[in-house]
C-alpha positions in Angstrom: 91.1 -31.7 18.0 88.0 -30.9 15.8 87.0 -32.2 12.6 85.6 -30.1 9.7 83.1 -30.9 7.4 85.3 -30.9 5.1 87.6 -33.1 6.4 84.7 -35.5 7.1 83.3 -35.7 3.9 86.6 -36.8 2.5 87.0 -39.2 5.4 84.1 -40.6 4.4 82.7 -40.2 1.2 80.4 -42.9 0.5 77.9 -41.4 3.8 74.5 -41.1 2.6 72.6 -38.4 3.8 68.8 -38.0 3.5 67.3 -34.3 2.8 64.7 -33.4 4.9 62.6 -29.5 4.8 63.3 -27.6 7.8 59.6 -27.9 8.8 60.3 -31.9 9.5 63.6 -30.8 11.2 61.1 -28.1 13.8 59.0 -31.4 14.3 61.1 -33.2 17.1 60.5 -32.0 20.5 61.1 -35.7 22.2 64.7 -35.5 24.3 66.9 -38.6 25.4 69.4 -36.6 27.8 70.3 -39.5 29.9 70.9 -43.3 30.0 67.5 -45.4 29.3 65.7 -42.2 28.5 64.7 -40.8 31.9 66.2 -40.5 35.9 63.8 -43.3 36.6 65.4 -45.0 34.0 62.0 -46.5 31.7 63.5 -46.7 28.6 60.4 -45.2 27.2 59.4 -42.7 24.7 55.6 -42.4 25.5 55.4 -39.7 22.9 56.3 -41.7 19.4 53.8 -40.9 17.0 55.6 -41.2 13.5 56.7 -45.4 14.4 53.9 -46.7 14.8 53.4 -50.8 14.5 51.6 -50.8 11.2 55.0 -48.3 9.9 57.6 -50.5 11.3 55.5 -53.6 10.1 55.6 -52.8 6.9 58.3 -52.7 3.2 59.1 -49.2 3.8 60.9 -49.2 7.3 64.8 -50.2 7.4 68.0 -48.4 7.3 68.5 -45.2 6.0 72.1 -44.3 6.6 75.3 -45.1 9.3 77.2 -42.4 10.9 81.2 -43.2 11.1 82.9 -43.0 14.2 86.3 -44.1 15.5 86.2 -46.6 17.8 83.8 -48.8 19.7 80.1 -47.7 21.2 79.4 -48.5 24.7 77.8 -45.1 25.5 74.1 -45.0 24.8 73.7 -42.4 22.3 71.7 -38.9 23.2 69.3 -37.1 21.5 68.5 -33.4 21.7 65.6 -31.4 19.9 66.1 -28.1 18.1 69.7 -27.3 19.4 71.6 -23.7 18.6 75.0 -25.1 16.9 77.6 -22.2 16.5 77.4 -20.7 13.3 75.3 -23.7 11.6 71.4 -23.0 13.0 69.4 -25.0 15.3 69.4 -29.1 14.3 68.4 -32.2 16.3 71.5 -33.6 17.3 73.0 -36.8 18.4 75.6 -36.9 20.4 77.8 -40.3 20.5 80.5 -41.2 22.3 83.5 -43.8 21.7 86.1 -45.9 23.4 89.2 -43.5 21.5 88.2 -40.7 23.7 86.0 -38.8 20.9 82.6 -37.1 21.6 80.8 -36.6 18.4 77.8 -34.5 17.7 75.9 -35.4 14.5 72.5 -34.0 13.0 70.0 -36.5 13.6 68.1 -36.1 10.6 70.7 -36.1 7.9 73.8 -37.8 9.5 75.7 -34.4 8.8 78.6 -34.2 11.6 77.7 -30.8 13.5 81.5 -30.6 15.4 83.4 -33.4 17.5 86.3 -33.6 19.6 88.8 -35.6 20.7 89.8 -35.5 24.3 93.4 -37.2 23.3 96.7 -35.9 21.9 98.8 -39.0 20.6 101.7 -40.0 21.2 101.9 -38.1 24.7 97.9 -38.7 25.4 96.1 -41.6 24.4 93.0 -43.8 25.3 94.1 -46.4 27.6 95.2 -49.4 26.5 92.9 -52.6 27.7 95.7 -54.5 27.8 97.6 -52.0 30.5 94.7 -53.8 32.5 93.6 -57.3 31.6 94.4 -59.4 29.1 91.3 -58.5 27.6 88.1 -59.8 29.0 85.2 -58.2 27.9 86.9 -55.4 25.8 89.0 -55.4 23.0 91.1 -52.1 22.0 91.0 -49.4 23.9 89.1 -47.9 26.9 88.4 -44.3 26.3 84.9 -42.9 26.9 82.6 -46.3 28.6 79.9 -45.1 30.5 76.7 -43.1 29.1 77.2 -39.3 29.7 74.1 -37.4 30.5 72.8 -34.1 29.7 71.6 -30.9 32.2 69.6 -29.4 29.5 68.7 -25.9 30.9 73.1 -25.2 31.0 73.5 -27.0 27.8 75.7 -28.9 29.3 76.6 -32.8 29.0 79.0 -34.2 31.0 81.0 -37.0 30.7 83.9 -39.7 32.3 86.8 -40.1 29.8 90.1 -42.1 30.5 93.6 -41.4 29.3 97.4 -42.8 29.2 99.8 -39.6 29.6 103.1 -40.2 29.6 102.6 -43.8 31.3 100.4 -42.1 33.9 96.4 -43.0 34.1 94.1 -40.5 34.7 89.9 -40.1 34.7 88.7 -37.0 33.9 85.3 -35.4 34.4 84.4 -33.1 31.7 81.5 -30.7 31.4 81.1 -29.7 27.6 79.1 -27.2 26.2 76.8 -29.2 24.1 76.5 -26.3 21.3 80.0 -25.9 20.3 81.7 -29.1 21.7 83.6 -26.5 24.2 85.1 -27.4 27.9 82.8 -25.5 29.9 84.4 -22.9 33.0 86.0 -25.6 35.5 86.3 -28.2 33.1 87.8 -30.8 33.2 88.7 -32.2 37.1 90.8 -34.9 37.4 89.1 -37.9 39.6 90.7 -38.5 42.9 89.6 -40.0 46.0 90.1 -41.3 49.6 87.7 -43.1 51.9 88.4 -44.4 55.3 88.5 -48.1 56.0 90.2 -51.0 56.6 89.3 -53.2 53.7 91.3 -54.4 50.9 94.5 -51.8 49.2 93.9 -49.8 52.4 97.2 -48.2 53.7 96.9 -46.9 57.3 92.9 -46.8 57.6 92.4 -44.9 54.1 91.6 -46.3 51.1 92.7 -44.4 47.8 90.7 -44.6 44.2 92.9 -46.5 41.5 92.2 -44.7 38.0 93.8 -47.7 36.1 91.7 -50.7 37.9 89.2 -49.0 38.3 86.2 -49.1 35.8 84.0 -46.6 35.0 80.8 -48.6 33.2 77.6 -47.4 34.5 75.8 -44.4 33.1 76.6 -40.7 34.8 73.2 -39.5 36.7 72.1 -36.1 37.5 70.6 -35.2 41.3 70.7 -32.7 43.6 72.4 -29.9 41.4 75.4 -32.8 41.4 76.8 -34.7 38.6 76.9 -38.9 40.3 79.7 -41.2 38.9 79.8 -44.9 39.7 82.9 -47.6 39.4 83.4 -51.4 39.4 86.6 -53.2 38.1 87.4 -55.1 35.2 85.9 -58.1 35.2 86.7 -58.5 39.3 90.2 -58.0 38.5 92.9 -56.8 40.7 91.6 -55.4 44.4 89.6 -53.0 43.7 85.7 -51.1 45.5 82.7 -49.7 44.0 82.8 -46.4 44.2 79.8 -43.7 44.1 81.3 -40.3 43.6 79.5 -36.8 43.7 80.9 -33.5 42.2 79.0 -29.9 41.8 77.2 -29.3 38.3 78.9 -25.9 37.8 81.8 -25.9 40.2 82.7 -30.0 39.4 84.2 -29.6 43.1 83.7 -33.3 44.4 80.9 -33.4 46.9 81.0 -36.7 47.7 82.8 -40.4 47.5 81.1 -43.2 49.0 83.4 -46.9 49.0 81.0 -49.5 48.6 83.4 -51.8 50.7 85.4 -49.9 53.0 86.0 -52.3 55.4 86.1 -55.3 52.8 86.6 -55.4 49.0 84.8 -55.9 45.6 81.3 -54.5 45.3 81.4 -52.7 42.3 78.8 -50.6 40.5 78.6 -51.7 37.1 74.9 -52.6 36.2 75.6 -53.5 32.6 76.0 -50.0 31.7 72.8 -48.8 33.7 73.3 -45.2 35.2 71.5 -45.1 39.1 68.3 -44.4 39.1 66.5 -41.4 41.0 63.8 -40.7 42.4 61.6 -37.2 42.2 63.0 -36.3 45.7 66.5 -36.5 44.7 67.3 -39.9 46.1 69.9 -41.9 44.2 69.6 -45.4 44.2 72.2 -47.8 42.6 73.1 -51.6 43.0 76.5 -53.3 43.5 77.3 -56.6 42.6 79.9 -59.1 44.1 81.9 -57.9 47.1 81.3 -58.2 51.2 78.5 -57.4 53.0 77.6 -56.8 56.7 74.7 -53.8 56.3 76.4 -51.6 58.0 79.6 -49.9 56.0 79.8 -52.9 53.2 77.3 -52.8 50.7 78.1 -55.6 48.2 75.0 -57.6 46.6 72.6 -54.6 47.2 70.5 -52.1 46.6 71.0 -49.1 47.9 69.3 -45.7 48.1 71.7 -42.8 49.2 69.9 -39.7 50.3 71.4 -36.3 48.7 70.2 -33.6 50.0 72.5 -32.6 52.7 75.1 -35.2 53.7 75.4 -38.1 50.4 74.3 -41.0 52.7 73.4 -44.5 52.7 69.0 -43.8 53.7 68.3 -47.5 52.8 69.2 -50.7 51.0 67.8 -54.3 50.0 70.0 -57.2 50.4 68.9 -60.6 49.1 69.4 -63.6 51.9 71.1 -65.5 49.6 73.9 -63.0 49.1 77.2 -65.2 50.1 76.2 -67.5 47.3 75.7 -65.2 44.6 79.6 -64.3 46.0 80.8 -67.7 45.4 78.8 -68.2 42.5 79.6 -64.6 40.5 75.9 -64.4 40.5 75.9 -60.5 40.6 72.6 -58.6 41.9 74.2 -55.7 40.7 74.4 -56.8 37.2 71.3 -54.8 36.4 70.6 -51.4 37.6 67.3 -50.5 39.7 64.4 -49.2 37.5 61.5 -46.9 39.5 58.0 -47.6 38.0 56.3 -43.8 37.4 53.0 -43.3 39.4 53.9 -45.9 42.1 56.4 -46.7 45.0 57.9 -49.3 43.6 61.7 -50.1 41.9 62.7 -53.5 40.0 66.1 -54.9 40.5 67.5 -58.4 38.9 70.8 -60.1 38.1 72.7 -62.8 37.3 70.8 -65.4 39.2 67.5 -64.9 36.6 65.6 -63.4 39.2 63.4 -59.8 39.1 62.7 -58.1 42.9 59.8 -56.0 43.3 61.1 -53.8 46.0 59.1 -50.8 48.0 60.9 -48.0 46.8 60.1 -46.3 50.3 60.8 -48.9 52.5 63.5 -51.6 50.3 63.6 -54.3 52.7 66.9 -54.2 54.5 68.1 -58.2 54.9 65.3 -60.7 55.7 65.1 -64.1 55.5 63.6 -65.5 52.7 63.5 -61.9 51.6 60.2 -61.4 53.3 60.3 -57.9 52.6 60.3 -57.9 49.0 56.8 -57.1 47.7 57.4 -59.6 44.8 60.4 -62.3 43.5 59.7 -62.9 40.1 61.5 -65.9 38.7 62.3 -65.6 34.8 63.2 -69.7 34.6 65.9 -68.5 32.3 70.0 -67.0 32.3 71.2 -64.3 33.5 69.8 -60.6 33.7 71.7 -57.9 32.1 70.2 -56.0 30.2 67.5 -54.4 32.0 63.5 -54.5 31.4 61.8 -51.4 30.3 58.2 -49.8 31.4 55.0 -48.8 29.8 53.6 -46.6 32.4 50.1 -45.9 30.3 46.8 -44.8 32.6 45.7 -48.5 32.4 47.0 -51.6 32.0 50.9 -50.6 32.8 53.1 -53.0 31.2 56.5 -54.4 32.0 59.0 -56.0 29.6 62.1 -58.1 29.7 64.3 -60.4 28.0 67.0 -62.7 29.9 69.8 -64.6 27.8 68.7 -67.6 26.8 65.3 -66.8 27.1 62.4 -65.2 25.0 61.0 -61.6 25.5 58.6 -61.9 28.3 56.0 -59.0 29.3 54.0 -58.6 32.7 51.5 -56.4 33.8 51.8 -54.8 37.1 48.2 -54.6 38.7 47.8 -53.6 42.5 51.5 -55.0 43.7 51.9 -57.7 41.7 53.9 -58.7 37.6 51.7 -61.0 35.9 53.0 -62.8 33.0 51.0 -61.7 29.8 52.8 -62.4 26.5 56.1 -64.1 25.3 57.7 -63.5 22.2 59.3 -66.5 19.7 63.0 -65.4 19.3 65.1 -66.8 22.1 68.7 -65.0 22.7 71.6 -66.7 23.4 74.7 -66.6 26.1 76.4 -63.8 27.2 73.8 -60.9 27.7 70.6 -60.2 27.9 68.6 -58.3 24.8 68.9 -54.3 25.7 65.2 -52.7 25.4 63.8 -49.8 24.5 59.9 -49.0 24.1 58.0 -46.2 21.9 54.4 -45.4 22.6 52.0 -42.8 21.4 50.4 -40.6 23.9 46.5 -42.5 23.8 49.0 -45.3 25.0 46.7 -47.2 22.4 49.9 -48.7 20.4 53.3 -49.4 21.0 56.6 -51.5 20.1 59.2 -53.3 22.4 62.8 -52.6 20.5 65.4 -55.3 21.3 69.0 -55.4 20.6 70.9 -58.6 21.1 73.6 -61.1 19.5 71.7 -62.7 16.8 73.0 -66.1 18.1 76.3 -66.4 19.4 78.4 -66.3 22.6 78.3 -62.8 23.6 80.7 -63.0 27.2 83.9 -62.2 26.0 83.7 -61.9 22.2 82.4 -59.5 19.6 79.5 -61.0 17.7 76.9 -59.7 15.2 73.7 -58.2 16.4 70.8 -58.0 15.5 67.3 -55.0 16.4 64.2 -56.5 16.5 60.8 -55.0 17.4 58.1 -56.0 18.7 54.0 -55.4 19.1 54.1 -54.6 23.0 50.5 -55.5 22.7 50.6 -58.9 21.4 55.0 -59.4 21.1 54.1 -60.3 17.4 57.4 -60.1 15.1 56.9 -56.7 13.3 60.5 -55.9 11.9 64.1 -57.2 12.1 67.6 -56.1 11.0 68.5 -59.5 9.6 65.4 -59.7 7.0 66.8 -57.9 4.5 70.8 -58.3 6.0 72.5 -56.0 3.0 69.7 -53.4 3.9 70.0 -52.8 7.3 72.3 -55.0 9.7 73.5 -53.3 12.4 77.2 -54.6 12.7 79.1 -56.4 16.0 76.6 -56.0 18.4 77.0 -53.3 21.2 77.0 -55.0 24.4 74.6 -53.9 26.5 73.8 -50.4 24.8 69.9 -49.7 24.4 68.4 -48.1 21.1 67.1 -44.8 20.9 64.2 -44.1 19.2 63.2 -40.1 18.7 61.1 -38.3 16.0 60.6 -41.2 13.7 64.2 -42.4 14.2 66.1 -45.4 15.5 69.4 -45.1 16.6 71.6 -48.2 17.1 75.3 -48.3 18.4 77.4 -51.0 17.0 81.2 -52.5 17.5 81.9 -51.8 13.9 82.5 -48.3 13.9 79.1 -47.2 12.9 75.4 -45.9 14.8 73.1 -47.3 12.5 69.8 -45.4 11.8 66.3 -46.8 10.8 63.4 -44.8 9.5 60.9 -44.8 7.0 62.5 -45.5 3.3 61.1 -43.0 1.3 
């Protein structure tokens, strides 16, 4: 179903929408096609030169306007430059997507909605309910689209997971939509189905099938290979259930590929808080799994592992911490983060639930060792849990590190030779239930920059739906420059989106919410 403009300004009428010439619109040429901004997955936009830290520092930076969606955010949002919309010229586009099943594309600049579409058809197809599932846990509503889609920019295509109820039957669907028009591209969609052989858990005579209702589809979709990747965990370690790494051709979406985390055991999902895998400029894919058996062989929980692509999709490598059967018993998951590759080295960062970050050589990760010998660096953060993932500033000299645990203050480290070295801590600590979710913006002399950080503002955040708050930060110094809770009928941001990072592209910020809204920060004219 698409809306009109029409129908969307009556919808919502009290929008406001700021007018900029189309010589400001030519201006953007920075892209966000994929979770965390890049396939190493940085979460930096080196090439920021409108946001600087005296703008954002100053009375004239705040909100400018929300876009109105249906449904919760979970997805980070995308951002393409100068794309050719059917009939309406070329705009910078955002593209959102929600837990109802709807994919919305939105000019960037002016908030005006571009096309959308709605993958259901109620009564006969709807999102599926959370309750069908769990009593609730960490979601409230419905689950729809969850995971991040990502963008192949050359076929205009984005592609994306999204989840349905039809006629009492669950299904998971790949789509591959045509991000110009909003149309199903040739092949599209595939319905998600899979076997592996084993003997672990829900395995009927040595195969193992993939459960679209258990199943959850959280972390990010990566590109690799000419292949779409697709990873699965549970819902909150309900039910029996395996990670699950799937592979499927970018034009054909034949699957290529499913890899069971656990075939001859259970658990081990891929979640990663929403992180898509990382991967590497060979084409490696490397993703980490959290809670589930291990023996380094066929069962893969608590790891890291790197699956080589280019001919047979194959376990190449994998770091498993020694202390992986009490992370188990304790539901400290390793895989609560997803692995992040620092540009212009070898190495890959990996942290979790226990509060600690792994330096890992992204060419040899370690296998098991004891005292995990083979790590090049365990970096204790002496706080909670990690979730939300750290981001990089891979400038000439000096590259920079940044991270923020729950109940702990942002902290950034300099990586010199093959070692993090603590440099700055910020004031604001962050409370249960999450850590902050970064982004960084840099100009190219990587003179100046600014950490962005999204996190409850001070409440439980584990199983509830809390305000939020965006702060940023000097990455220089981690002095306070700007926050959405200064001026609160200005520019708060709504229920905070778990885990979903900003995006920050031609002088914008763009900040999901659970209140129905992206809100978007710029300079007030």
């Amino acid at each position: 179903m698409r809306f009109s403009l029409l129908k969307y300004a009556v919808l919502f009428p009290c929008l406001v929408l700021s007018k900029l010439a189309p010589s400001q619109l030519a201006r953007a040429q920075v892209n966000v096609p994929t979770y965390h901004y890049d396939s190493s997955r940085t979460g930096a936009n080196l090439n920021e030169t409108i946001l600087t830290p005296a703008v954002v520092g100053g009375a004239q930076f705040g909100k400018l306007f929300s876009l109105p969606v249906n449904g919760d955010v979970f997805a980070q949002p995308l951002y393409i430059a100068n794309v050719p919309i059917a009939s309406q010229g070329t705009h910078n586009v955002l593209y959102v997507a929600t837990m109802e099943d709807i994919l919305y594309a939105f000019d960037a600049d002016n908030g005006a909605l571009l096309w959308s579409l709605n993958f259901t058809s109620p009564p006969a197809v709807i999102p599926v309910p959370i309750l069908d599932i769990t009593s609730g846990n960490n979601i409230t509503g419905d689950v729809g689209i969850e995971s991040t889609p990502v963008i192949d920019l050359p076929s205009h295509t984005l592609y994306l997971v999204a989840r349905t109820k039809e006629s009492g039957q669950y299904f998971q669907r790949l789509h591959a939509i045509d991000i110009t028009s909003g149309a199903e591209k040739p092949n599209s969609p595939v319905t998600i189905t899979a076997i592996a052989v084993g003997d672990g858990t829900t395995a009927v005579n040595g195969l193992i099938a993939f459960n679209p209702l258990i199943q959850n589809q959280r972390a990010g979709l990566a590109l690799a290979s000419n292949r779409v990747f697709i990873a699965w965990a549970s819902h909150g370690d309900q039910y029996q259930y395996h990670g699950w790494v799937m592979a499927y051709d970018m034009q054909t979406l034949a699957q290529v590929a499913a890899v069971n985390v656990t075939p001859n055991g259970g658990q081990g999902g891929v979640w990663q808080s929403g992180w898509a895998p990382a991967v590497d400029s060979t084409g490696h894919v490397y993703y980490a799994s959290g809670n589930g058996d291990w023996d380094g062989e066929r069962n893969f929980g608590e790891s890291v592992v790197k699956l080589g692509t280019s001919e047979k999709i194959a376990t190449v490598d994998f770091f498993s911490p020694d202390n992986y059967s009490s992370l188990n018993s304790e539901d400290e998951d390793l895989g609560a983060c997803g692995p992040m590759l620092l540009p212009n080295t070898n190495f890959v960062t990996i942290g979790g639930k226990q509060g600690l970050l792994y330096l890992l050589n992204a060419t040899h990760l370690g296998y098991f060792s004891a005292g995990n010998a083979n790590a090049v660096q365990v970096l204790p953060l002496n706080a909670g849990q990690l979730k939300g993932g750290p981001v990089y500033w891979a400038r000439a000299t000096n590259p920079m590190l940044y991270i923020q645990a729950e109940q702990d203050f942002l902290k950034s480290f300099q990586l010199s030779g093959s070692m993090l070295s603590p440099v700055a801590e910020g004031v604001h600590q962050i409370a249960l239930g999450g850590g902050a979710s970064l982004a960084l913006t840099a100009n190219p002399s990587g003179t100046g920059g600014i950490v962005w950080a999204a996190s409850t503002i001070n409440q439980f955040a584990g199983s509830a739906i809390v305000p939020g708050i965006l702060r940023a930060y000097d990455a220089v110094t981690l002095a306070d420059l700007w926050n959405s809770e200064a001026d609160s009928a200005r520019d708060s941001l709504g229920n905070w989106a778990k885990f979903v990072p900003p995006v920050i592209a031609n002088g914008k910020v763009y900040m999901a919410s659970f209140s129905g809204t992206i809100a978007v920060y710029g300079q007030i004219p």
